[in-house]
C-alpha angles and dihedrals in degrees: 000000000000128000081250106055086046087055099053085046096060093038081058093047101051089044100144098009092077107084083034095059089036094056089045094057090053083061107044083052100050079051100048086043096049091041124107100211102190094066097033085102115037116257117250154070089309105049082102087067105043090061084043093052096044086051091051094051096044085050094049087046096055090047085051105056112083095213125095120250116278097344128088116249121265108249 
């Protein structure tokens, strides 16, 4: 299996997510950029715990949906 043949593969597979992933990293850009990054977490003696927290609850999130990861559910 050629590099060419993988990439047509994964150029079929994002038909129709392209623009859609391209127009989300512009704006995840314009966000980063914007973002003042010092004071994203509040400063303190608990800012170890808000990052634990938001882990937990990402985590959490992820055990709670019932989908697979990245793929539609089979109906």
């Amino acid at each position: 299996m050629g590099v060419r043949s993988v990439l047509n593969g994964i150029t079929r597979r994002l038909r129709g997510w392209r623009t859609l992933l391209f127009s989300l990293v512009v704006a995840g850009l314009g966000v980063a950029e914007a973002t003042d990054w010092a004071r994203l977490v509040p400063d303190g003696p608990g800012k170890g715990w808000w990052l634990f927290w938001i882990g937990l609850g990402t985590a959490w999130l992820r055990v709670i949906t019932t989908g697979p990861v990245g793929r539609k559910e089979s109906a």
